[in-house]
C-alpha positions as a Markdown table, in Angstrom:
| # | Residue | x | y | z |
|---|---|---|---|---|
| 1 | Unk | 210.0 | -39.9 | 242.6 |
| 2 | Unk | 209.6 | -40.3 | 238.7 |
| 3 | Unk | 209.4 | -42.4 | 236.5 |
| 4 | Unk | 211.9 | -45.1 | 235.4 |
| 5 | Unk | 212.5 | -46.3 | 231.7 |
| 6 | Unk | 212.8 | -50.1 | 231.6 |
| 7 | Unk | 214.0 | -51.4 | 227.7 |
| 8 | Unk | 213.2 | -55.3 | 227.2 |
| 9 | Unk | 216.3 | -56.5 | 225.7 |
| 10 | Unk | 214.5 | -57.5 | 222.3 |
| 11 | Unk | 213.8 | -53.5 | 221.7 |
| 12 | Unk | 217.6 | -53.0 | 222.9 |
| 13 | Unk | 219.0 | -55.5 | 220.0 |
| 14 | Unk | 216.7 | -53.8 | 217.9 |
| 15 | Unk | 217.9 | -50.2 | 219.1 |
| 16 | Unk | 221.6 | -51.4 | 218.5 |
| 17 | Unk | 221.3 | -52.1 | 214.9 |
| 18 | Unk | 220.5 | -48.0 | 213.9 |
| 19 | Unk | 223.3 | -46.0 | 213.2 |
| 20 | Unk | 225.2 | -44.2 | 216.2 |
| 21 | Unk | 223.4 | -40.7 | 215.4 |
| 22 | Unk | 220.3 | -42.3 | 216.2 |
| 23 | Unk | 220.3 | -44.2 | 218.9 |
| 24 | Unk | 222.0 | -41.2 | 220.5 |
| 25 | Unk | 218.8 | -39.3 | 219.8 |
| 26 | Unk | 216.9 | -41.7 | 221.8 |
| 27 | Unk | 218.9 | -41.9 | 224.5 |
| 28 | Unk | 219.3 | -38.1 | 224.7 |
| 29 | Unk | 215.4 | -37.5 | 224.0 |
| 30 | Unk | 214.4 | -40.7 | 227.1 |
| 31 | Unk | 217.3 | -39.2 | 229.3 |
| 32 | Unk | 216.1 | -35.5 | 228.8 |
| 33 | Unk | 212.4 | -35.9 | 228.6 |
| 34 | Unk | 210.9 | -39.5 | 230.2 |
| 35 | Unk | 213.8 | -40.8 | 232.9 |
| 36 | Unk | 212.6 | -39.4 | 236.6 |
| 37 | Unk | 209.6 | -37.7 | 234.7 |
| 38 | Unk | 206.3 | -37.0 | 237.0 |
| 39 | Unk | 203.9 | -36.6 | 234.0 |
| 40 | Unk | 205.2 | -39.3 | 230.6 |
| 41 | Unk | 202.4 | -38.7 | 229.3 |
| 42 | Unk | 203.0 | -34.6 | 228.4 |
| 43 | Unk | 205.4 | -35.8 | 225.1 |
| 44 | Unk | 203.5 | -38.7 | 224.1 |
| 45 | Unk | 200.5 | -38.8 | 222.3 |
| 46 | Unk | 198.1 | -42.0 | 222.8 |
| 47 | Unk | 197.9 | -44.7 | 219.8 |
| 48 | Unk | 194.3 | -45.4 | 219.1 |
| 49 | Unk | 193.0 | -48.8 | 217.5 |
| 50 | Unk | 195.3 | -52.2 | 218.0 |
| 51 | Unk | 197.6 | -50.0 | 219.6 |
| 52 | Unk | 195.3 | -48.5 | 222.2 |
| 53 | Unk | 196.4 | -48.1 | 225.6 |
| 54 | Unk | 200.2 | -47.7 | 224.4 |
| 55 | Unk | 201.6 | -44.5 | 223.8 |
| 56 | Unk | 204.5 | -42.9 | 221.1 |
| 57 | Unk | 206.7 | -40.5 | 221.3 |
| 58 | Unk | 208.1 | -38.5 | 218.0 |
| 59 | Unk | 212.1 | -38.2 | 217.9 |
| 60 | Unk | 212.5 | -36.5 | 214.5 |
| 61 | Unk | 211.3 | -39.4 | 211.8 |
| 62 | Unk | 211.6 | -42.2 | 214.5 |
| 63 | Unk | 208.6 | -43.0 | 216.6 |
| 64 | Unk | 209.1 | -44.7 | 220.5 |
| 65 | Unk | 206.1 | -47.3 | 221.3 |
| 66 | Unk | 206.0 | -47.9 | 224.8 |
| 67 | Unk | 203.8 | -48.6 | 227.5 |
| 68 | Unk | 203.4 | -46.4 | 230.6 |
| 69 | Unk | 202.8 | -48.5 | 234.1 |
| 70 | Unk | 201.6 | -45.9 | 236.3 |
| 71 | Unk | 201.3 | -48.5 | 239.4 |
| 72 | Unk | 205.1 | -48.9 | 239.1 |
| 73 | Unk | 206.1 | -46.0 | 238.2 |
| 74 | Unk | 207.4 | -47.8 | 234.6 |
| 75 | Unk | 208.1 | -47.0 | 231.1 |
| 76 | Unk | 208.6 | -50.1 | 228.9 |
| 77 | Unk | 209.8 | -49.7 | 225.5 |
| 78 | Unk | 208.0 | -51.6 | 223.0 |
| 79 | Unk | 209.3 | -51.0 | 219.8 |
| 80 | Unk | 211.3 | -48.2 | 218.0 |
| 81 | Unk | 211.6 | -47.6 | 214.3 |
| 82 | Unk | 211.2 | -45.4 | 211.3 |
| 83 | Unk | 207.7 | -43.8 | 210.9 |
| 84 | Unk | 207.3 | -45.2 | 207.8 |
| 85 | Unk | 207.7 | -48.6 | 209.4 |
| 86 | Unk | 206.5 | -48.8 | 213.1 |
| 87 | Unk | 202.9 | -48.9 | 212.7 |
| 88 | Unk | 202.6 | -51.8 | 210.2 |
């Protein structure tokens, strides 16, 4: 049994207001590479400083925060955006 991608609905309104290209690259890149996954943490790469303990992923110039629950099997989204904007 994998993993299971939960998004908060504040990171949902968030998600809705991006163009329809790109919030179907994030549900194609959580749908091919995170939902039912055994290991989230193979695409990710862990943030370091304030962020520490949360983990991104890279889908083209958009960057998914989120934080992995490994006791419930959980991926919470935390925040999606630009690069140039998500770690300000």
């Amino acid at each position: 049994m994998g993993y299971r991608v939960m998004i908060p609905d504040n990171v949902n309104k968030k998600i809705l207001k991006f163009d329809k290209n790109t919030r179907k690259l994030l549900y194609d890149y959580i749908s091919r590479n995170l939902k039912d996954t055994d290991d989230p943490r193979f695409h990710g790469k862990a943030l370091t400083g304030n962020l520490k303990g949360l983990w991104r992923y890279r889908i083209m110039d958009y960057r998914l925060i989120v934080d992995i629950q490994d006791e419930e099997l959980v991926i919470v989204a935390i925040d999606f955006e630009h690069r140039s904007k998500i770690y300000l």
